[in-house]
C-alpha positions as CSV (number, residue, x, y, z in Angstrom):
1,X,68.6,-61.0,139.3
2,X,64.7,-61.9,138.8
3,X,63.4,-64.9,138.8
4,X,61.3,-64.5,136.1
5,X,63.2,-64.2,133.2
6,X,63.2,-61.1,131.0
7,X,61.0,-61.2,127.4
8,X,62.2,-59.1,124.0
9,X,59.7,-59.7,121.4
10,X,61.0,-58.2,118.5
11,X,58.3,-57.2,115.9
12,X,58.9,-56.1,112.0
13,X,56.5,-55.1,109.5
14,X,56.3,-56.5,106.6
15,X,59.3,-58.9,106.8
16,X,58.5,-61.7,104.2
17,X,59.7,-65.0,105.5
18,X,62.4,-65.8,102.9
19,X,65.0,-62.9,103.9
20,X,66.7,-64.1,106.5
21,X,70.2,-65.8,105.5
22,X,68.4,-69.0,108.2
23,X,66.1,-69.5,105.2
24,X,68.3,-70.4,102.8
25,X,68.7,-66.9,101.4
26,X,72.3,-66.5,100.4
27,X,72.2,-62.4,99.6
28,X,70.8,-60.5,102.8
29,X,73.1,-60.0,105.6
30,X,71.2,-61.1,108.6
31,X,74.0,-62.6,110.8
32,X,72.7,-61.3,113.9
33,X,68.7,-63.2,113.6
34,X,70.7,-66.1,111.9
35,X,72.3,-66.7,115.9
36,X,69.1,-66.5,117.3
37,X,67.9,-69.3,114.9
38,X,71.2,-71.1,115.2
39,X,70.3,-70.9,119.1
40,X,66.9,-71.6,118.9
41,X,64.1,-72.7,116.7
42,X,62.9,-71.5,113.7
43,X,59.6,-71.8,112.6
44,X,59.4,-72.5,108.7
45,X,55.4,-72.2,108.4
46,X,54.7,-69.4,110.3
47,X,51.4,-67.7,109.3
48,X,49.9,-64.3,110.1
49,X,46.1,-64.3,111.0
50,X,45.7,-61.7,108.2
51,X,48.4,-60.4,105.8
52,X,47.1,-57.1,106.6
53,X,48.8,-54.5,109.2
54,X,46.0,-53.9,111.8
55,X,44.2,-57.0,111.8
56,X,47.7,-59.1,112.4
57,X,48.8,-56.7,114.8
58,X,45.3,-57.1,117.2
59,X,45.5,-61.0,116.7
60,X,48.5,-60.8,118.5
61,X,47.3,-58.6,120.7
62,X,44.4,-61.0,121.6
63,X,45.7,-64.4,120.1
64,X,42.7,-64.5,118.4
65,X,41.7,-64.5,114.9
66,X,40.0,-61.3,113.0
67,X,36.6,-63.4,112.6
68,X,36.9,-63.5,116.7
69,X,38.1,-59.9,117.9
70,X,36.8,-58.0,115.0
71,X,39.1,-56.0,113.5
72,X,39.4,-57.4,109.8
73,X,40.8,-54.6,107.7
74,X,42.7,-51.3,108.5
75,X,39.3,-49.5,107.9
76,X,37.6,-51.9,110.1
77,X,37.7,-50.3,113.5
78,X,39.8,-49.9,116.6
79,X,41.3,-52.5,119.2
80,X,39.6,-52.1,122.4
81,X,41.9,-51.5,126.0
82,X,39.1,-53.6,127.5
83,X,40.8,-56.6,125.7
84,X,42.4,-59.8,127.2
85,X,45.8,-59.2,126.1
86,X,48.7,-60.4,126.9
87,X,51.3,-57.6,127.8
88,X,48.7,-56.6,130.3
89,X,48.4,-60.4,131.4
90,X,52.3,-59.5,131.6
91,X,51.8,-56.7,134.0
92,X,49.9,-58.8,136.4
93,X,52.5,-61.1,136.3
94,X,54.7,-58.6,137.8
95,X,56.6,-57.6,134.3
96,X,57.5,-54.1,133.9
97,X,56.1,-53.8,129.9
98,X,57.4,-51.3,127.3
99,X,56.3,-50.6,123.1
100,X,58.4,-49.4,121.2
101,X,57.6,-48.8,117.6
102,X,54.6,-49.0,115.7
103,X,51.6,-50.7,117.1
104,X,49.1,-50.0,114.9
105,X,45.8,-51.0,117.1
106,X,44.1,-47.4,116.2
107,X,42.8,-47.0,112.1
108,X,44.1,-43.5,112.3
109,X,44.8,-42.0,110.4
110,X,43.1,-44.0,107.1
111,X,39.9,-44.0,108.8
112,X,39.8,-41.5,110.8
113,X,38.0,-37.6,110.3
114,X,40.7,-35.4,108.6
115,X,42.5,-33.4,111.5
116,X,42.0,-36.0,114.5
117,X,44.5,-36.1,116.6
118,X,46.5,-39.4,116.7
119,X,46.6,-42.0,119.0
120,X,47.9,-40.8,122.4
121,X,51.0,-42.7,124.3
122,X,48.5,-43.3,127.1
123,X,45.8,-44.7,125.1
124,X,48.4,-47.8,123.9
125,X,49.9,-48.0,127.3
126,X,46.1,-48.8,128.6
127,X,46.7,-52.1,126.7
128,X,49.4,-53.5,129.2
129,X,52.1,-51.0,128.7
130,X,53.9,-49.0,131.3
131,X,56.1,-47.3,129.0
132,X,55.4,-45.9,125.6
133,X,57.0,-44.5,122.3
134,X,54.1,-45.0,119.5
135,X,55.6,-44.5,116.3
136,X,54.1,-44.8,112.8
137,X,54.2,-45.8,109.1
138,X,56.6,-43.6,107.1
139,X,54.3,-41.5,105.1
140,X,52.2,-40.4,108.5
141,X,55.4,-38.2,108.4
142,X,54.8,-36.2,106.0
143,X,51.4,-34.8,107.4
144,X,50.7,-32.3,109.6
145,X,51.3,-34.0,112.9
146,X,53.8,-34.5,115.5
147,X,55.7,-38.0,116.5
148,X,58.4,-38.8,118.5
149,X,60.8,-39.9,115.2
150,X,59.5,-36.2,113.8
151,X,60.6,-34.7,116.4
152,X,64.2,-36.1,116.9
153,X,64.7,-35.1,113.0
154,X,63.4,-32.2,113.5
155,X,66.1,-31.3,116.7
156,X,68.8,-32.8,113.6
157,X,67.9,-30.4,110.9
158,X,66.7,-33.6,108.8
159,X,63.4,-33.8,108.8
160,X,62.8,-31.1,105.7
161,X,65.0,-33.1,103.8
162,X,63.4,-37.0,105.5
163,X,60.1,-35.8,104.3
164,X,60.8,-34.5,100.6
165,X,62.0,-38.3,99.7
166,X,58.7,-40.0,101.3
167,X,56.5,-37.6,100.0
168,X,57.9,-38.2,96.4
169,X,56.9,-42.0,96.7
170,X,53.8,-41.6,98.8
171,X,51.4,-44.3,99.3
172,X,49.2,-45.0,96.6
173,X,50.7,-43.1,93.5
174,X,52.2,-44.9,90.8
175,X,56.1,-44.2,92.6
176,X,54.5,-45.9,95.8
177,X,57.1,-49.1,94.9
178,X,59.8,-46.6,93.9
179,X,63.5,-48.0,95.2
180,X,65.4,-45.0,96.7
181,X,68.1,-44.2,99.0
182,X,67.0,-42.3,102.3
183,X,69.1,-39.1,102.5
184,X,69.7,-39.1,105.9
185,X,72.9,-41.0,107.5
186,X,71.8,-44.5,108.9
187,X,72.2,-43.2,113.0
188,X,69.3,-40.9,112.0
189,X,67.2,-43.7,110.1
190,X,64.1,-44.8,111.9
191,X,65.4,-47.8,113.2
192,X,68.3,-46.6,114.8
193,X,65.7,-44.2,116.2
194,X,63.6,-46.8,117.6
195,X,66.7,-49.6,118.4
196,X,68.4,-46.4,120.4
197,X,64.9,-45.9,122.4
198,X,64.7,-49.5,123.3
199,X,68.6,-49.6,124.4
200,X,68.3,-46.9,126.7
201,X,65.5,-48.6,128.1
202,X,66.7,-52.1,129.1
203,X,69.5,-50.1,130.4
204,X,67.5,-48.1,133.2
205,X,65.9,-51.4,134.1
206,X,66.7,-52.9,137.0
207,X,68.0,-56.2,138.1
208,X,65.8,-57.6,140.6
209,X,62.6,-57.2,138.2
210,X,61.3,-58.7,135.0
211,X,60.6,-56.8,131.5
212,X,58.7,-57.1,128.5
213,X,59.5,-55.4,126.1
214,X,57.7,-55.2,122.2
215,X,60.1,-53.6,119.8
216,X,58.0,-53.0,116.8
217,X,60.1,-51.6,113.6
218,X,58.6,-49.5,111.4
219,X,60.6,-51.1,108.5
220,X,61.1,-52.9,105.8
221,X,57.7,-51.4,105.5
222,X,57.4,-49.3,102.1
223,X,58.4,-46.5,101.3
224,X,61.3,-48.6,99.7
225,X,64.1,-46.6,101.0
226,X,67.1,-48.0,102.7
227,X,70.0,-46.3,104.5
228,X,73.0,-44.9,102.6
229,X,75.2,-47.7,104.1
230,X,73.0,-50.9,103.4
231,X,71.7,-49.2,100.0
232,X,75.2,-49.3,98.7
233,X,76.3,-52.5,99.9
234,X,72.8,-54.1,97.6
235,X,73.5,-51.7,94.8
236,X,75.0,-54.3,92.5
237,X,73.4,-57.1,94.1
238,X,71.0,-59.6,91.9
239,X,68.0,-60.3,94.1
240,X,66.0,-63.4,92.2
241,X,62.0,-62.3,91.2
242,X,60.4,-65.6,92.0
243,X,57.3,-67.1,91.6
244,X,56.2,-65.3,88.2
245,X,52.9,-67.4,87.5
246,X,50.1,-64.6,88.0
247,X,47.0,-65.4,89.7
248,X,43.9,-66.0,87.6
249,X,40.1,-65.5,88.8
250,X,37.9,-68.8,89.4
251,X,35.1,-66.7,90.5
252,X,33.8,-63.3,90.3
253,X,34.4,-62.4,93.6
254,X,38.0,-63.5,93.4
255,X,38.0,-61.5,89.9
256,X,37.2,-58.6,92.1
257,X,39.9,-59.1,94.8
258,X,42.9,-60.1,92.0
259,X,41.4,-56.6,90.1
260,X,41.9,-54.7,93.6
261,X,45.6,-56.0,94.2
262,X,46.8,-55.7,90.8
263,X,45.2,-52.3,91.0
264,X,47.0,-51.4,94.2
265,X,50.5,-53.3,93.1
266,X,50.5,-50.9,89.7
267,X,51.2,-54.4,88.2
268,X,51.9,-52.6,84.8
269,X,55.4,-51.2,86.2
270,X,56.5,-53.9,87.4
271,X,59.3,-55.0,85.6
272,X,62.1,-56.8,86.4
273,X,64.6,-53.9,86.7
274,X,61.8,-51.9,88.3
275,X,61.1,-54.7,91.5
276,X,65.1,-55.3,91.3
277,X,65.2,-51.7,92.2
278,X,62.9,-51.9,95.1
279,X,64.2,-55.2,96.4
280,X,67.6,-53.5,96.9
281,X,66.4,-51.2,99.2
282,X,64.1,-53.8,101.1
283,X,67.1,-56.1,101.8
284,X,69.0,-52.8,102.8
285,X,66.3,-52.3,105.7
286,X,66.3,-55.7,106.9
287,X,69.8,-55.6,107.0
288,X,69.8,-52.5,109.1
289,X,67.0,-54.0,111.4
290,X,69.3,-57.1,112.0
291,X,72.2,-55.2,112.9
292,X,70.3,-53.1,115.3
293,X,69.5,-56.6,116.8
294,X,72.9,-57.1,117.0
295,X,73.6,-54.0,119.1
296,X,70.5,-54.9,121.6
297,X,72.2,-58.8,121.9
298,X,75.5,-56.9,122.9
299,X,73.8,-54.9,125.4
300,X,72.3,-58.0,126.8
301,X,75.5,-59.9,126.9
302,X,77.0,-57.1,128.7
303,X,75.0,-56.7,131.4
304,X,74.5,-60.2,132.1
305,X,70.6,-60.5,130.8
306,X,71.2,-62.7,128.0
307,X,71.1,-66.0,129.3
308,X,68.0,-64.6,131.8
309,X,65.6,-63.6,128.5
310,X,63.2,-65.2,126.0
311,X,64.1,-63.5,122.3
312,X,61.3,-63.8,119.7
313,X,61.3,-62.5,116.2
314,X,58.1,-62.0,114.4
315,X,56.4,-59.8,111.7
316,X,53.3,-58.9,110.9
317,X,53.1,-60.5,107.2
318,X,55.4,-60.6,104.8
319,X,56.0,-58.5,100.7
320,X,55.3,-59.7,97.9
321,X,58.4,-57.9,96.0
322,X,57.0,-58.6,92.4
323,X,56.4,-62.1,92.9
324,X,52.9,-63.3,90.8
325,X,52.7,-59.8,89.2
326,X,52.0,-57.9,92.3
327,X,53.6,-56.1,95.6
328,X,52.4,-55.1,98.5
329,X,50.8,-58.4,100.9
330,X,46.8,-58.7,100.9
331,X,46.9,-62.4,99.6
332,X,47.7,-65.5,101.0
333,X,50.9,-66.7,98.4
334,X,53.6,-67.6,100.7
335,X,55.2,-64.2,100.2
336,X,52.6,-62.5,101.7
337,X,51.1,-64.9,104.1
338,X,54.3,-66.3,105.9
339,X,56.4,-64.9,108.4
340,X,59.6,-65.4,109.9
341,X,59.2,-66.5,113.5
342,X,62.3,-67.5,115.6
343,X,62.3,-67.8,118.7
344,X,65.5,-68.0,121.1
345,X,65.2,-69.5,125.2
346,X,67.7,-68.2,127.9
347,X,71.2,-69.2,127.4
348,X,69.9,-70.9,123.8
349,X,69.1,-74.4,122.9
350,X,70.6,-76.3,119.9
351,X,69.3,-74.4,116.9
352,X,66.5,-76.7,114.7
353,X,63.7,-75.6,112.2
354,X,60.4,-76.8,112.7
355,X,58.5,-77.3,109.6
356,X,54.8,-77.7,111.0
357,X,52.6,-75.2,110.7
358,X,51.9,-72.7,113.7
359,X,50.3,-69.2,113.9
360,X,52.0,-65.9,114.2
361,X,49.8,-65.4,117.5
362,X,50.9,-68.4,119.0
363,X,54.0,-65.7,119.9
364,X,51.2,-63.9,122.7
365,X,51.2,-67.5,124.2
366,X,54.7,-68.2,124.0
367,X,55.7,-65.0,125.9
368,X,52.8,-65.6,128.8
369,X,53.7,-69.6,129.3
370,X,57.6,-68.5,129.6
371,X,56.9,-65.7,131.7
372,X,54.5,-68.0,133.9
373,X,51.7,-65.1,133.1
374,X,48.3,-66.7,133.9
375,X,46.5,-67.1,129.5
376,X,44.1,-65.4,127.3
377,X,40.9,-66.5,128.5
378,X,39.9,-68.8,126.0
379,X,42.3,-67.6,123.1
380,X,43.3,-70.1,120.5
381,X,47.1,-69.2,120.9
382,X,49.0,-72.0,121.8
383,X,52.4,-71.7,123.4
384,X,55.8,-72.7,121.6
385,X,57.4,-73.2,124.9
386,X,57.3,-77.3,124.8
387,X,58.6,-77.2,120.6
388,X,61.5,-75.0,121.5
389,X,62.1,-77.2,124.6
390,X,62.3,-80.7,122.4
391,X,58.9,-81.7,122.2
392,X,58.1,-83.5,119.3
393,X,54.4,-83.4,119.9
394,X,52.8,-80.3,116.8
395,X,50.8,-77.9,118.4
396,X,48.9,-77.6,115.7
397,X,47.5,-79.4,112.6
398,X,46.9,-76.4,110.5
399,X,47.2,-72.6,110.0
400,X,44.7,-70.3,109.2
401,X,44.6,-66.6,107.7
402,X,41.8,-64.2,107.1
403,X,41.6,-61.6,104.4
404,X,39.0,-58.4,104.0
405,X,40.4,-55.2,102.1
406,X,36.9,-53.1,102.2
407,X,33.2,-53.7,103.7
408,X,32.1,-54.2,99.8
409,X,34.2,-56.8,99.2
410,X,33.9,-60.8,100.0
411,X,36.1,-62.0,102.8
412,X,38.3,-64.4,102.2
413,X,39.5,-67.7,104.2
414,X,42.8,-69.9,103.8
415,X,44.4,-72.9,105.5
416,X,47.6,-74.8,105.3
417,X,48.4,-78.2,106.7
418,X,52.1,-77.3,105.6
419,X,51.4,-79.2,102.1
420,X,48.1,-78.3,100.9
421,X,46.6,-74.5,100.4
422,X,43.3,-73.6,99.8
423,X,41.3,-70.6,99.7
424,X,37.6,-70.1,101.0
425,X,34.8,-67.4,100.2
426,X,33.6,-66.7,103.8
427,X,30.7,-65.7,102.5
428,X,29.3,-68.5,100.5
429,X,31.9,-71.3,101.3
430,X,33.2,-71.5,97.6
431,X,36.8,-72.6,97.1
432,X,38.8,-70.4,94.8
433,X,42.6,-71.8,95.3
434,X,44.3,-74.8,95.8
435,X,47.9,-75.5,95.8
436,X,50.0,-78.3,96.3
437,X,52.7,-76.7,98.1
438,X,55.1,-80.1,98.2
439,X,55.6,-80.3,94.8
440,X,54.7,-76.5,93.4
441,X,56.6,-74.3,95.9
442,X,55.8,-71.3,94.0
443,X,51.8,-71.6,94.0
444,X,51.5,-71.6,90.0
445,X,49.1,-74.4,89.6
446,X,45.9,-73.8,91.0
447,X,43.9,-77.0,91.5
448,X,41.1,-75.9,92.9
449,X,39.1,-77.4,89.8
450,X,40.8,-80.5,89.4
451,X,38.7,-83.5,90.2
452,X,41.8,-85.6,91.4
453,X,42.3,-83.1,94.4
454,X,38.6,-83.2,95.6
455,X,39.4,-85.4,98.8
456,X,42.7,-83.0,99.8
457,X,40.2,-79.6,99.4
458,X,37.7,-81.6,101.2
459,X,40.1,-82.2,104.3
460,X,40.9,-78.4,104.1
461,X,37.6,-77.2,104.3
462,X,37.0,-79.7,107.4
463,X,40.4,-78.2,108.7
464,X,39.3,-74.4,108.2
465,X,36.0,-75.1,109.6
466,X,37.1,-76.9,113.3
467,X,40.2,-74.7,113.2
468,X,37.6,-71.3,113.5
469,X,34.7,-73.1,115.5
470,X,37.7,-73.4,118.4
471,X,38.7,-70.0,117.8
């Protein structure tokens, strides 16, 4: 056996923090994730860099922030292979690397010339991988190209009927938050697709070397459509709408960006049967996610590589699921702007939740400190390695998240110290949220113009301000 150990960084998109049984959520089914928590740590403030697919997904790429590598939107251009990253820091390390899933570091195709061809396999392996299978956001599928999950429906006699359900709820239309049940059987869901493809790669690795592998799930993504199983086990199940206090405009630029999510949400249908409806099927795909976990932790077991690998769990940002009047991510209420991050050492540790704050990226230096991989040249990821090994030293004072949804439109700024909130323009420094997340959980006071908060908005801003000048 190596003596490097082996690294599974399991990625989902779209996984809001709160659905994982771990977090206190009594309805989903996630028995396999709650072990890894229960044998390793946690992390209750998790933030992405930007609750926004491509921009997360090159932070931790990088582990940098969007304001450092660039890519701020999904319109706002491409990661670059000439990157620092840290698979390829892997590679050097002497890891074998593997993606699976959904990367996301091209804008193809929603900014890319109609008929381009999509990112090739070799194009994401020249960011640190060795081995390859780029898959893609549900509704790509119903367009006239070719990926691997298409064509393994296609050699079922499934993909006709895959593609009629995700075209009727296609991005962007007003059934774009419709709950349905997929039509196929759950061994041909997309998941299963891309949990078999990892499986039968662990098993052809060998012994005497070290992998890496990035598992990235396409899912709980939207279209909300869960498998036939999971769908029917939720179908009677009442999922609580939290948070209902909708956001209101303290600027005109914030006016502008509520007007764009709401717009984007089709606030106007959501009602409480409606979300119930969609929040079914979500839980159904996390569900399925965790039990495909549960398969790859018996693989491990059974070929004597569990107590030889590091196990993290991560998504990109989280779902809104009808809390504040909207769906979708884009903002930076805890619904959108947390993730669940657990992460799980050889052989395990006593399970413990750690409630400081900490970035989603810190994951990219997590993986390269246990794999002794040299760092990101001047990156501010931090590694997780001392927290999960009993440190009781924070590795950070604050989180910070970045938000731009068009080149027309004001960027946005937040931090969280883990009690305070607060939300910046980028542009002209103006504050337009402030909550006070110890005693209003659910974000429905904003105190950004209350006199009596000045001094916590004014630590904020310092915080925001030295957190990005390290960056």
């Amino acid at each position: 056996m190596s003596d490097q150990p082996n690294l599974l960084f399991i990625y989902a998109d779209q996984h809001r923090a709160d659905v994982l049984g771990s977090a206190g959520n009594d309805i989903v089914v996630t028995p396999h994730l709650d072990r890894l928590a229960a044998e390793g740590v946690r992390f209750d403030q998790a933030w992405t860099e930007s609750p926004i697919c491509q921009p997360a997904r090159a932070s931790m790429l990088t582990g940098r922030y969007p304001s450092d590598h660039g890519v701020l939107g999904n319109f706002a251009g491409d990661c670059q292979p000439d990157w620092d990253t840290f698979p390829r820091r892997l590679q050097e390390a002497g890891y074998t690397t593997a993606s699976i899933g959904k990367t996301h570091y091209d804008s193809w195709p929603m900014n890319a010339e109609p008929g381009s061809p999509a990112p090739t396999e070799e194009w994401i392996g020249s960011f640190g991988f060795d081995h390859v299978v780029e898959e893609f956001d549900r509704y790509v599928h119903v367009g006239d190209w070719s990926t691997p999950y298409m064509r393994f429906l296609d050699e079922h006699d499934a993909l006709e009927a895959y593609r009629e359900v995700v075209l009727a709820n296609f991005r962007g239309g007003d059934r774009h938050w419709n709950g349905v049940t997929s039509p196929l059987p759950q061994e041909l869901d997309l998941t299963c697709f891309l949990a078999d493809e990892a499986q039968q790669w662990i098993g052809r690795q060998p012994s005497d070397r070290p992998w890496f592998m990035h598992l990235s799930f396409v899912q709980p993504h939207v279209p909300l459509m869960g498998d036939p199983i999971w769908a029917d086990h939720y179908a009677g199940a009442q999922i609580e709408r939290t948070a209902p206090a909708e956001p209101v405009a303290t600027s005109e630029a914030w006016a502008q960006h509520l007007t764009f999510m709401r717009r984007h949400s089709h606030s106007e249908l959501l009602t409480d049967e409606f979300v119930l409806a969609g929040a079914r099927q979500y839980y159904a795909m996390v569900s399925l996610i965790d039990q495909r976990i549960g398969d790859l932790l018996a693989q491990l077991e059974r070929q004597g590589q569990l107590d030889n690998t590091w196990i993290v769990y991560c998504a990109d940002h989280g779902e809104m699921l009808g809390d504040h009047g909207l769906m979708a991510k884009m903002n930076f209420y805890r619904s959108s702007v947390r993730v669940p991050l657990i992460v799980r050492p050889p052989g395990g540790t006593t399970g413990r939740v750690e409630t400081a704050p900490v970035q989603a990226f810190d994951v990219a230096a997590t993986m390269l400190d246990a794999g002794a991989a040299a760092p990101l040249d001047g990156a501010p990821a931090r590694s997780l390695v001392p927290l999960v090994a009993g440190s009781d030293a924070s590795v950070r004072e604050a989180a910070a998240s970045m938000i731009r949804m068009r080149p027309d439109l004001t960027t946005w700024h937040a931090i969280t110290d883990g009690q305070w909130r607060a939300t910046f323009s980028a542009d002209t420094g103006e504050p337009v949220e402030l909550f006070d997340l110890a005693t209003d959980p659910d974000e429905t006071t904003n105190r950004v113009d209350d006199p009596s908060a000045d001094d916590e908005l004014g630590v904020l801003r310092d915080q925001l301000a030295s957190t990005l000048a390290a960056a």
